[in-house]
PDB file of N, CA, C and O in Angstrom:
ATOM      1  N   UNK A   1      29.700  -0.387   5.212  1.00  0.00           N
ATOM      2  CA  UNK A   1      30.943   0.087   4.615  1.00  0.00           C
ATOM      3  C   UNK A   1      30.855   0.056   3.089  1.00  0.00           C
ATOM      4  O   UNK A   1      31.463   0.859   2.380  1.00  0.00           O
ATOM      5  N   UNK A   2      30.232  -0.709   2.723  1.00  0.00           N
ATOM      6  CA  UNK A   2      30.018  -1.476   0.870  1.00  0.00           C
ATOM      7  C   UNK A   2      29.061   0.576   0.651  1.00  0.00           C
ATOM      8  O   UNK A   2      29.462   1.667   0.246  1.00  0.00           O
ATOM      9  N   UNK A   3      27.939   0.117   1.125  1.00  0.00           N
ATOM     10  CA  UNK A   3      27.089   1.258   0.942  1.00  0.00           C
ATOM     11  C   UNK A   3      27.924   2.307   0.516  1.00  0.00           C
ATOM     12  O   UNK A   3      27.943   2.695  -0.652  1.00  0.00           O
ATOM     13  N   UNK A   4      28.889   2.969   1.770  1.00  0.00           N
ATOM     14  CA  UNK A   4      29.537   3.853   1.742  1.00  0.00           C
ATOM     15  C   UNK A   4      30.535   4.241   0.055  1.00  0.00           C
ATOM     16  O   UNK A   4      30.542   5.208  -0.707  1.00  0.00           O
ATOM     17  N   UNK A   5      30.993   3.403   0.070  1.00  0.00           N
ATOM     18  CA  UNK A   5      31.870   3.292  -1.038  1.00  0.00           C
ATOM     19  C   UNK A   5      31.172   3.273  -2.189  1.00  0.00           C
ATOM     20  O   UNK A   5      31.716   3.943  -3.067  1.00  0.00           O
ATOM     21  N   UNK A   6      30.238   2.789  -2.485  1.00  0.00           N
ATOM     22  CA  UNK A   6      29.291   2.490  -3.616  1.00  0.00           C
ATOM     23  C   UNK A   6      29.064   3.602  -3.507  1.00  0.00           C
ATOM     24  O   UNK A   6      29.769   4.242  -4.287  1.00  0.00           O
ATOM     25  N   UNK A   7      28.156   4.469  -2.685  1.00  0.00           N
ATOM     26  CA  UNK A   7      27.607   5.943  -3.185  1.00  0.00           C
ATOM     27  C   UNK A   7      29.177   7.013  -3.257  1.00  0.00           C
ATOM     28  O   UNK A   7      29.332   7.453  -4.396  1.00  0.00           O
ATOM     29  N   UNK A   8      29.991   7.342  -2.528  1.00  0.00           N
ATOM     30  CA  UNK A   8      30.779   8.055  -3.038  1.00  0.00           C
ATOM     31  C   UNK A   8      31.492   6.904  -4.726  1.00  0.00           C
ATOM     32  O   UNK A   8      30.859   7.238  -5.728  1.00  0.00           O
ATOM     33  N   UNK A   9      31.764   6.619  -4.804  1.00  0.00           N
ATOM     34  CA  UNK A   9      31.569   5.998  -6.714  1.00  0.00           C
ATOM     35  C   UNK A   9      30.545   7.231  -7.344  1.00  0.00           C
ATOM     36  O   UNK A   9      30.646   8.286  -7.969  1.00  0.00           O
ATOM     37  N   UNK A  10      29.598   6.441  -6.801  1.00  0.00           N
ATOM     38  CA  UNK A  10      28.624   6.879  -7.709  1.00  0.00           C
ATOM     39  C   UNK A  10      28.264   8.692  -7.995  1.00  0.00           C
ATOM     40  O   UNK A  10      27.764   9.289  -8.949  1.00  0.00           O
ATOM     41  N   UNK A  11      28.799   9.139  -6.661  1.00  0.00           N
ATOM     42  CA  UNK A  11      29.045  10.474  -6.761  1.00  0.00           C
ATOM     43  C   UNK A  11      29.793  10.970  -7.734  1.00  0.00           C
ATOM     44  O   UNK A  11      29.393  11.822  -8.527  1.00  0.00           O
ATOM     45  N   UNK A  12      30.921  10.469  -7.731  1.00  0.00           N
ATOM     46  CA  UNK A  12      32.036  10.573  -8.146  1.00  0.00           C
ATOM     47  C   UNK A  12      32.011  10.731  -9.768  1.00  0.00           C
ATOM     48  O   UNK A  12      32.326  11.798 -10.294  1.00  0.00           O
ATOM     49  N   UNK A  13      31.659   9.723 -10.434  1.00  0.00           N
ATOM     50  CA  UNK A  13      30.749   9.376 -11.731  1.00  0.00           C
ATOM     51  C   UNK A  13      30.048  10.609 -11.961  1.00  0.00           C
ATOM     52  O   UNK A  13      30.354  11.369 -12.880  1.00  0.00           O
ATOM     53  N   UNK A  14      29.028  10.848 -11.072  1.00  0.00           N
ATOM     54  CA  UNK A  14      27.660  11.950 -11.424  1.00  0.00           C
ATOM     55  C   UNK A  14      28.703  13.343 -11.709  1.00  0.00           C
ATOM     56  O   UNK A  14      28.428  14.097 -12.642  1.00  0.00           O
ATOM     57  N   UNK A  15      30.058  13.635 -10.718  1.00  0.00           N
ATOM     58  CA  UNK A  15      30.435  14.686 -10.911  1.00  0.00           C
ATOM     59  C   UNK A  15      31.582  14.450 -11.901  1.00  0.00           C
ATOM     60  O   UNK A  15      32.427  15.336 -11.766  1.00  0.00           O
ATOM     61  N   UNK A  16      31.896  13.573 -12.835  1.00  0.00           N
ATOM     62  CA  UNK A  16      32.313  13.899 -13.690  1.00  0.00           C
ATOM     63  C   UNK A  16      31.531  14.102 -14.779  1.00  0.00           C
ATOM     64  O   UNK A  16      31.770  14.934 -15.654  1.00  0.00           O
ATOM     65  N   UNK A  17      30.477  13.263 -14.747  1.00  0.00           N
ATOM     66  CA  UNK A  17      29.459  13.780 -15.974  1.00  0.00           C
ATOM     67  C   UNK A  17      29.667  15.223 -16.300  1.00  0.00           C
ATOM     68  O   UNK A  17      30.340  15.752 -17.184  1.00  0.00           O
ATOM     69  N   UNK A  18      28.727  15.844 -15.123  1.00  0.00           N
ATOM     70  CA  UNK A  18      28.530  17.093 -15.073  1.00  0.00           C
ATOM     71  C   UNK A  18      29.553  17.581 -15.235  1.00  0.00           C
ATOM     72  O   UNK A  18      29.291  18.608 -15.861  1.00  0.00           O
ATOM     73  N   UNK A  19      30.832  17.523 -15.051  1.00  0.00           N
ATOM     74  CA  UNK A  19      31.938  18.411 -15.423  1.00  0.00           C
ATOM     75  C   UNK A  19      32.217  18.421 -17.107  1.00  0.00           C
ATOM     76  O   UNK A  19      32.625  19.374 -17.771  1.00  0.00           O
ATOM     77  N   UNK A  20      31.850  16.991 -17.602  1.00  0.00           N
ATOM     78  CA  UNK A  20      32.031  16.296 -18.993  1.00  0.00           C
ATOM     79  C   UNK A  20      30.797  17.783 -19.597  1.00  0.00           C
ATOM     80  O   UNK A  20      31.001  18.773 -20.301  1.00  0.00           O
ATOM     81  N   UNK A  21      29.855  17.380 -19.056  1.00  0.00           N
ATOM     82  CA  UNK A  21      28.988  17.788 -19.935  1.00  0.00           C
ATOM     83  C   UNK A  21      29.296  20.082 -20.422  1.00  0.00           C
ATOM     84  O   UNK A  21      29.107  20.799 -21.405  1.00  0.00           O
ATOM     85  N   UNK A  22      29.763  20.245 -19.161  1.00  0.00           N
ATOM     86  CA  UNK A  22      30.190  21.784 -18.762  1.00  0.00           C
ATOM     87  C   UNK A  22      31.382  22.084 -19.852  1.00  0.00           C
ATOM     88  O   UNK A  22      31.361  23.182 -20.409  1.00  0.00           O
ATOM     89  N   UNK A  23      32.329  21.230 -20.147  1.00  0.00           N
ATOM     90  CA  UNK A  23      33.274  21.197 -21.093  1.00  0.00           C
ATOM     91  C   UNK A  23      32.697  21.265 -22.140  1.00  0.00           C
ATOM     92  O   UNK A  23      32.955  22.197 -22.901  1.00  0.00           O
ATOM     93  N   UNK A  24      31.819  20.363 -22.450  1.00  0.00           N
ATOM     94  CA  UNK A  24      31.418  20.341 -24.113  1.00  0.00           C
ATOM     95  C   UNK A  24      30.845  22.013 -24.105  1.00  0.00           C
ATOM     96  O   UNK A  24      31.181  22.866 -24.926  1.00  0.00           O
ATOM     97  N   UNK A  25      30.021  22.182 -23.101  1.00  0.00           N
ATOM     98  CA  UNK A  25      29.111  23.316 -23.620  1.00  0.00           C
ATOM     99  C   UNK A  25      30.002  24.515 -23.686  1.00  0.00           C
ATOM    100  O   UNK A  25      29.706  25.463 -24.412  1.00  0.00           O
ATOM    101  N   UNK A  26      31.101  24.505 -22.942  1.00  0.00           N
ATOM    102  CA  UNK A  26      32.326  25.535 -22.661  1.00  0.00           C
ATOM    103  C   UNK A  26      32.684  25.620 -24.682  1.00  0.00           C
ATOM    104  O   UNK A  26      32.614  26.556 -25.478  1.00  0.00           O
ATOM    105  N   UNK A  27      33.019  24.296 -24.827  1.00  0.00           N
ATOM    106  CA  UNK A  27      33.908  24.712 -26.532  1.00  0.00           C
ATOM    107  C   UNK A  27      33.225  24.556 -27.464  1.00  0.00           C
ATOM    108  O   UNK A  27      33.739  24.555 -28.583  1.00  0.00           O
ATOM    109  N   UNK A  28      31.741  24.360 -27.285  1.00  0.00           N
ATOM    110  CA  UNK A  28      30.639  24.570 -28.017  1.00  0.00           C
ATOM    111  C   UNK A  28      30.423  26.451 -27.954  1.00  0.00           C
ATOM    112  O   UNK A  28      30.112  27.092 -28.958  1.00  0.00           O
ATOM    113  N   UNK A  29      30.671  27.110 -26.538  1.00  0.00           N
ATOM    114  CA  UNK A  29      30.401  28.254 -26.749  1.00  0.00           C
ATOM    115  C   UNK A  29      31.413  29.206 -27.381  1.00  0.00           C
ATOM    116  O   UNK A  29      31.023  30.211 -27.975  1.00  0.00           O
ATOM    117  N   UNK A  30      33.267  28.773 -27.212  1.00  0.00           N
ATOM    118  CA  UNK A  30      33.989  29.061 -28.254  1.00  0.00           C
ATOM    119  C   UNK A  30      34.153  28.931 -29.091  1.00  0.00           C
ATOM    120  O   UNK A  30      34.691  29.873 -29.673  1.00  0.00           O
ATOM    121  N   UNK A  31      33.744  27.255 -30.159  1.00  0.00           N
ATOM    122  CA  UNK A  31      33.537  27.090 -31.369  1.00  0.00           C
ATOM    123  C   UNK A  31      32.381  28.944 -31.825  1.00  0.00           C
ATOM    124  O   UNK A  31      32.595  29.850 -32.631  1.00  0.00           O
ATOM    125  N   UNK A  32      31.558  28.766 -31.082  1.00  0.00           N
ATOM    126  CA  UNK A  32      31.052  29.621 -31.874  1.00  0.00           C
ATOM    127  C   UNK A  32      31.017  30.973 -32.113  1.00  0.00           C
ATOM    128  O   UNK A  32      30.344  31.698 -32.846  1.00  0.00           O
ATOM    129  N   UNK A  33      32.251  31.207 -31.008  1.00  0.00           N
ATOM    130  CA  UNK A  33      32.410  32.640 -30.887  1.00  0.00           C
ATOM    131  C   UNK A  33      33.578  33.037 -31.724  1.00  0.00           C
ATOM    132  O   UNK A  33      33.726  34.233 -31.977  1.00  0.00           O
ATOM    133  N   UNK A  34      34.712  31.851 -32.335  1.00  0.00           N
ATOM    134  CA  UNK A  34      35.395  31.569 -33.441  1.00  0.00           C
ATOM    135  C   UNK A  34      34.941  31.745 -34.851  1.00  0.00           C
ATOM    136  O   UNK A  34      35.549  32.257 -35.791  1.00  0.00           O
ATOM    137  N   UNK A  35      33.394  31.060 -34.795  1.00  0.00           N
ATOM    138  CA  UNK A  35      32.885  30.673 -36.481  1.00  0.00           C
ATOM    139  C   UNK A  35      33.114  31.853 -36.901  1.00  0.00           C
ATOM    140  O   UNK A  35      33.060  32.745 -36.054  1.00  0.00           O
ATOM    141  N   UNK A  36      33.462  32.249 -38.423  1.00  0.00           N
ATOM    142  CA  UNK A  36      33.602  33.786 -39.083  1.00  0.00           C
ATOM    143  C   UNK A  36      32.026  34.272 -39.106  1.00  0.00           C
ATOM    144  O   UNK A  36      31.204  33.410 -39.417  1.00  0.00           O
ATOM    145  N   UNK A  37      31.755  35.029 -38.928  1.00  0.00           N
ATOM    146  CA  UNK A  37      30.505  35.410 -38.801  1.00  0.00           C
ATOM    147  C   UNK A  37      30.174  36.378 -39.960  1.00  0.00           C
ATOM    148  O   UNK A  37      29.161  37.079 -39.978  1.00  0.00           O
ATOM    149  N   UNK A  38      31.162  36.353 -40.971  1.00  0.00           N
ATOM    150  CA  UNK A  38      31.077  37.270 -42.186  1.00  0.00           C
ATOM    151  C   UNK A  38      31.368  38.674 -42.103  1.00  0.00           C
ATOM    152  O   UNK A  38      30.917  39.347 -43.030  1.00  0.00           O
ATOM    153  N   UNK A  39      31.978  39.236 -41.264  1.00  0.00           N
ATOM    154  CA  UNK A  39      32.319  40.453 -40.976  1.00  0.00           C
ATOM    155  C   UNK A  39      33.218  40.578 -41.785  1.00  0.00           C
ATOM    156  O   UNK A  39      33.739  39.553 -42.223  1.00  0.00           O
ATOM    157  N   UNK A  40      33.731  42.035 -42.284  1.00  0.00           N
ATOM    158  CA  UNK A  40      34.995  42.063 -42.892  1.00  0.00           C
ATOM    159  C   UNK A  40      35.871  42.542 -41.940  1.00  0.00           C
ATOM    160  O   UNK A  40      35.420  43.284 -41.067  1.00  0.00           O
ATOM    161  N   UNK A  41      37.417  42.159 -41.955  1.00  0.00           N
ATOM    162  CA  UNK A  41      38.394  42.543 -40.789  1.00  0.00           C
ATOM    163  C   UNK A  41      39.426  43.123 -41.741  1.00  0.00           C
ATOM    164  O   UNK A  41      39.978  42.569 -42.693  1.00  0.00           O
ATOM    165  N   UNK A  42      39.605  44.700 -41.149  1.00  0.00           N
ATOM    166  CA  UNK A  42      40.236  45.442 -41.305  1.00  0.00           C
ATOM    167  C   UNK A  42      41.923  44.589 -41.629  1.00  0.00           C
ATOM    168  O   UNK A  42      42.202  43.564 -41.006  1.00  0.00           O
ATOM    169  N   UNK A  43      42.926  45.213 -42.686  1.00  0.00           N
ATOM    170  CA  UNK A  43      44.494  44.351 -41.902  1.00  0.00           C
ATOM    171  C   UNK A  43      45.327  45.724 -41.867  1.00  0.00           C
ATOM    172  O   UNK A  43      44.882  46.855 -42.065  1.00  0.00           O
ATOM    173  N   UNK A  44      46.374  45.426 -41.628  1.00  0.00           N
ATOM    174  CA  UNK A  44      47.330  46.461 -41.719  1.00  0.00           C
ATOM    175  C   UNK A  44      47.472  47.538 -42.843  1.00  0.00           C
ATOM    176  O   UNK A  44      47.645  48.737 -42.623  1.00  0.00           O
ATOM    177  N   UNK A  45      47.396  47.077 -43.824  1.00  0.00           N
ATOM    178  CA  UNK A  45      47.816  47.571 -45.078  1.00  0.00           C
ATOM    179  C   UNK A  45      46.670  48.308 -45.678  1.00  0.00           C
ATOM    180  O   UNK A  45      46.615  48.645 -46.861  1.00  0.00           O
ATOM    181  N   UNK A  46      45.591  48.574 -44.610  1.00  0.00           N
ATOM    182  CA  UNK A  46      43.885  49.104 -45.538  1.00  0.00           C
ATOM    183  C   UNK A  46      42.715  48.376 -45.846  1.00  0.00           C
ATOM    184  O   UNK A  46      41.517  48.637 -45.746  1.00  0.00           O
ATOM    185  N   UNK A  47      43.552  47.103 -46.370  1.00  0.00           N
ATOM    186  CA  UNK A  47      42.402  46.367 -47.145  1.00  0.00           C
ATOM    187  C   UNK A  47      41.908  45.439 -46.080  1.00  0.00           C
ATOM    188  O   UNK A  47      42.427  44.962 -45.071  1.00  0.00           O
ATOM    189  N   UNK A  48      40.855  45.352 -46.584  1.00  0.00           N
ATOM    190  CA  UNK A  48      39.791  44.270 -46.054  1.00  0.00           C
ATOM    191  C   UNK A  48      39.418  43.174 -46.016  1.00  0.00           C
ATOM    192  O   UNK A  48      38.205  43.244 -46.213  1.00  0.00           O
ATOM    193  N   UNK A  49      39.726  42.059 -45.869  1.00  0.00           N
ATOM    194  CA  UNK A  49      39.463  40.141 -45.971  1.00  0.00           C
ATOM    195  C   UNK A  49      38.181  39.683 -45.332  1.00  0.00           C
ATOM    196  O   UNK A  49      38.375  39.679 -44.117  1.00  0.00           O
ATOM    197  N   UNK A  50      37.207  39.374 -45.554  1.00  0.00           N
ATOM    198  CA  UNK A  50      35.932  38.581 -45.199  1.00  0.00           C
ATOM    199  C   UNK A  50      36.661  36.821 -44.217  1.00  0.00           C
ATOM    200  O   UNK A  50      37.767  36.503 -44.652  1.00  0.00           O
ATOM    201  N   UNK A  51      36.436  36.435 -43.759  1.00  0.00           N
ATOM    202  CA  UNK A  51      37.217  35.313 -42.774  1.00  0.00           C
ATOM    203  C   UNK A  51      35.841  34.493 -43.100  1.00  0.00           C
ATOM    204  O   UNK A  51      36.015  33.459 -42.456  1.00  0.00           O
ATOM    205  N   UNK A  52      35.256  34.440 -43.396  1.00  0.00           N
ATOM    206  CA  UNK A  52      34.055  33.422 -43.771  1.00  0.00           C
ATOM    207  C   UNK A  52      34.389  32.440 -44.470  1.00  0.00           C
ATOM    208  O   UNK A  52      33.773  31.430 -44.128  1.00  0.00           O
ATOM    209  N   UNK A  53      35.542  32.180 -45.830  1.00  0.00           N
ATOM    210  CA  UNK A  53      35.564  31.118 -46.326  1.00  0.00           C
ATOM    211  C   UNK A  53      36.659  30.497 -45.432  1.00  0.00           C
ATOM    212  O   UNK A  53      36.671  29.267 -45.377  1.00  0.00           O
ATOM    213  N   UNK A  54      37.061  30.797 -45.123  1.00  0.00           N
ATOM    214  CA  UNK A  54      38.434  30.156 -44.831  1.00  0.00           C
ATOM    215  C   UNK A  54      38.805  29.028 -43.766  1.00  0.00           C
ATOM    216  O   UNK A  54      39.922  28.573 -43.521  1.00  0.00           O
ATOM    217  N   UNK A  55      37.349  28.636 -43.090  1.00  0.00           N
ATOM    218  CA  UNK A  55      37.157  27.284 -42.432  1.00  0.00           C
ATOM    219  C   UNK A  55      36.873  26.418 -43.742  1.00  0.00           C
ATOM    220  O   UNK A  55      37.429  25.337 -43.548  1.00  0.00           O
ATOM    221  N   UNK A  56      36.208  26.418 -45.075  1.00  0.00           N
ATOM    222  CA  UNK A  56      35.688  25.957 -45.912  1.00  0.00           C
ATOM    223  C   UNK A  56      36.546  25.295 -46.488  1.00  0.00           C
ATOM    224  O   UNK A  56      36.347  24.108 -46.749  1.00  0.00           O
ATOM    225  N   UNK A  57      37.862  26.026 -46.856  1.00  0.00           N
ATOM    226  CA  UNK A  57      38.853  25.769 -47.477  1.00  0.00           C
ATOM    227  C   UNK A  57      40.082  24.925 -46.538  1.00  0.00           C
ATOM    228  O   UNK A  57      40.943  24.167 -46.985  1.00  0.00           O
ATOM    229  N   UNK A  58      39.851  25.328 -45.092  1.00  0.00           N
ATOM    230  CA  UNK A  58      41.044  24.575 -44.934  1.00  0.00           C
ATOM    231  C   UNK A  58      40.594  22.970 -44.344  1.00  0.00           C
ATOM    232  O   UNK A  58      41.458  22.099 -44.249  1.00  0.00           O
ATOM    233  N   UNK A  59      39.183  22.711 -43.978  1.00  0.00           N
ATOM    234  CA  UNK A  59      38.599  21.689 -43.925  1.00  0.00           C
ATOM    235  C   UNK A  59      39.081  20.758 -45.182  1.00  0.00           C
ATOM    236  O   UNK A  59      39.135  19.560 -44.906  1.00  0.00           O
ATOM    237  N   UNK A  60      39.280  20.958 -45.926  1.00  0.00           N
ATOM    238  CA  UNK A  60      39.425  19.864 -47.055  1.00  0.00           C
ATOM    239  C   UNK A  60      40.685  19.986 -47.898  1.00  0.00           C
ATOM    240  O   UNK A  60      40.818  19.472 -49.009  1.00  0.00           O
ATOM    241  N   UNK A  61      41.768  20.854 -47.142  1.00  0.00           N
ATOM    242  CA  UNK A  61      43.250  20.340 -47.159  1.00  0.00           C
ATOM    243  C   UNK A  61      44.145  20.084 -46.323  1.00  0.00           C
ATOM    244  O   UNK A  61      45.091  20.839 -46.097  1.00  0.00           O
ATOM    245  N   UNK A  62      43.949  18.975 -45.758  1.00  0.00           N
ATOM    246  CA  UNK A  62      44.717  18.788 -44.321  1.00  0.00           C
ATOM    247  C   UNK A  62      46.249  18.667 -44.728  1.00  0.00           C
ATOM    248  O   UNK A  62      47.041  19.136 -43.910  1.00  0.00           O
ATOM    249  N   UNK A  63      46.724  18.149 -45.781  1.00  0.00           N
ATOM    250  CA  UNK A  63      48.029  17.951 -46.080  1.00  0.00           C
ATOM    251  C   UNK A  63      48.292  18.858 -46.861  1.00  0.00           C
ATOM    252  O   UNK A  63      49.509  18.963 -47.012  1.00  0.00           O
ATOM    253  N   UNK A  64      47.723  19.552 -47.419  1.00  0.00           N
ATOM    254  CA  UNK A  64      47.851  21.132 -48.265  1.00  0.00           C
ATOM    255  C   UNK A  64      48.472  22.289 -47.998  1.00  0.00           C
ATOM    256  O   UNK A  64      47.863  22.865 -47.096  1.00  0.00           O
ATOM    257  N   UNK A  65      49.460  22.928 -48.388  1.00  0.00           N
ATOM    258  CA  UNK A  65      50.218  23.692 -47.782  1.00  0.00           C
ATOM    259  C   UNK A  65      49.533  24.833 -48.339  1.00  0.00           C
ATOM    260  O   UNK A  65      49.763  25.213 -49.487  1.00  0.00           O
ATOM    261  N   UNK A  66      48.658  25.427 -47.538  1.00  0.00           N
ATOM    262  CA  UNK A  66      47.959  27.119 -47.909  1.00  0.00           C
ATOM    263  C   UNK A  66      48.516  28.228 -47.549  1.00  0.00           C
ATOM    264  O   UNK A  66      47.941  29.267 -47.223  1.00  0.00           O
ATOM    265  N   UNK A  67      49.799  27.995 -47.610  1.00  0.00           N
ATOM    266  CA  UNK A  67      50.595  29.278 -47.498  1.00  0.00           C
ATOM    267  C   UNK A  67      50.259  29.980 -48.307  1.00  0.00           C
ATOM    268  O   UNK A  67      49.734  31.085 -48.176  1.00  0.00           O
ATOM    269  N   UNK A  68      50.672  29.103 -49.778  1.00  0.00           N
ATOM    270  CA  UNK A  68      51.052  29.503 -50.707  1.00  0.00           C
ATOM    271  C   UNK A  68      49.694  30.142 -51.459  1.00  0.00           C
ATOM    272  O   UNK A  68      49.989  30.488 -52.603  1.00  0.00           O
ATOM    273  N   UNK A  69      48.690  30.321 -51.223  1.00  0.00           N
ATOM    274  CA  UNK A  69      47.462  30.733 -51.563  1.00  0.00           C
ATOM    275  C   UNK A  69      46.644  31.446 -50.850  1.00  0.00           C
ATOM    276  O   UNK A  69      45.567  31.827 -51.310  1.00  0.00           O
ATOM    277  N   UNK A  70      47.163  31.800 -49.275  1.00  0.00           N
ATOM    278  CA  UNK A  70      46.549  32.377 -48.758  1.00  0.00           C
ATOM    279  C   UNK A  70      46.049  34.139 -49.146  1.00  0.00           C
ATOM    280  O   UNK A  70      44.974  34.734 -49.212  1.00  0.00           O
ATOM    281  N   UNK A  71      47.270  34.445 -49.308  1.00  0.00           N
ATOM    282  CA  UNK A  71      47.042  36.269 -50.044  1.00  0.00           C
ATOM    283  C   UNK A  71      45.675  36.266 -50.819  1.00  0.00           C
ATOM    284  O   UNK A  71      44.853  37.110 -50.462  1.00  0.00           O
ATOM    285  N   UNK A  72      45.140  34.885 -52.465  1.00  0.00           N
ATOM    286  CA  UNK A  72      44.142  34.653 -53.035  1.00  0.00           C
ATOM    287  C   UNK A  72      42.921  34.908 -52.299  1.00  0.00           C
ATOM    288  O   UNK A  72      42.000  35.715 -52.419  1.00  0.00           O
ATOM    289  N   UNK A  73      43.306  33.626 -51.209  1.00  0.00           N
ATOM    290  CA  UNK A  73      41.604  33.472 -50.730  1.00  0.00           C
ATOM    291  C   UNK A  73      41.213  34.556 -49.618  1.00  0.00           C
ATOM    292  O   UNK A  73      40.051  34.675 -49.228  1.00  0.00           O
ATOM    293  N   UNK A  74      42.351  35.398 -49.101  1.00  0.00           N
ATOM    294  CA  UNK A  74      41.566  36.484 -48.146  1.00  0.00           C
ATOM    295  C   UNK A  74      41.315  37.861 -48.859  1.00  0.00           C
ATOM    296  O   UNK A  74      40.284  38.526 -48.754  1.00  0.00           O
ATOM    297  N   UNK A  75      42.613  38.235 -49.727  1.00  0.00           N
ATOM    298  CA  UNK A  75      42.195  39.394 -50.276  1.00  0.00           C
ATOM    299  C   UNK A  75      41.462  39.214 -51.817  1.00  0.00           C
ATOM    300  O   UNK A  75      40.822  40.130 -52.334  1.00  0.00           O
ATOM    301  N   UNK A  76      41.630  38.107 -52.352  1.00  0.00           N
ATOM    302  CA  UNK A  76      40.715  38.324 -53.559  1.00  0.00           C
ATOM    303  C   UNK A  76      42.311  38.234 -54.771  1.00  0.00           C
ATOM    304  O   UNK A  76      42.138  38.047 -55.976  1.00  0.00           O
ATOM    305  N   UNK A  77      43.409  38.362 -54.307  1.00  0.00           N
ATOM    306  CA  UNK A  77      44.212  38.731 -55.472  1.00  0.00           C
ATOM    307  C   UNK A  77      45.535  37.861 -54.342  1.00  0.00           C
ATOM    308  O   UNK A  77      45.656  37.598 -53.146  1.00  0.00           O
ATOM    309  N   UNK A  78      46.421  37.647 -55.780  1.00  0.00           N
ATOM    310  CA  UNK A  78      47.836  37.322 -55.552  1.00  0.00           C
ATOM    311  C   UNK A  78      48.440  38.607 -55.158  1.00  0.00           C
ATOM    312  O   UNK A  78      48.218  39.534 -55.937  1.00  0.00           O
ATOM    313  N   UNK A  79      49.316  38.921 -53.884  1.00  0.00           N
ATOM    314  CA  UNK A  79      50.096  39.617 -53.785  1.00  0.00           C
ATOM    315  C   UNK A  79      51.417  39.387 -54.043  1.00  0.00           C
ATOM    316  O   UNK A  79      51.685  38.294 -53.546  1.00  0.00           O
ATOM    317  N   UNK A  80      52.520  39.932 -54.645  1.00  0.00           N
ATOM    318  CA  UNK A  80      53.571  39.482 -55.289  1.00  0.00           C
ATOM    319  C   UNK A  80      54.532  40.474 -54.255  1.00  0.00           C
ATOM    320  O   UNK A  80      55.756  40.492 -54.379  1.00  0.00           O
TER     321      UNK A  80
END
């Protein structure tokens, strides 16, 4: 009976690994289908924004309100 129980455990364990491990590789494969890959993306208005810096920048303002700067860092200029 011990046996019994011990290997379903241990099953049990092995198949969460493997599920653990299927997850990481799952948002490892969306992280990277996210990263900006330097393309430029078309917007509404014509113009064009590069999305490449803009993990760069918001990495190192977590309490930073980038509203207020965003127009700068995608199109290159303050829009008013």
């Amino acid at each position: 009976m011990r046996q019994t129980v011990l290997k379903n455990t241990v099953d049990v364990l092995h198949k969460i690994k493997i599920m653990e491990k299927e997850i990481m590789n799952l948002k490892l494969y969306v992280f990277k289908k996210l990263a900006p890959s330097g393309k430029k993306v078309a917007q509404p208005n014509g113009k064009k924004c590069s999305l490449a810096g803009i993990i760069d920048i918001a990495k190192d303002c977590r309490d930073t309100d980038l509203s207020v700067h965003h127009d700068k860092y995608l199109y290159g200029e303050a829009l008013d």
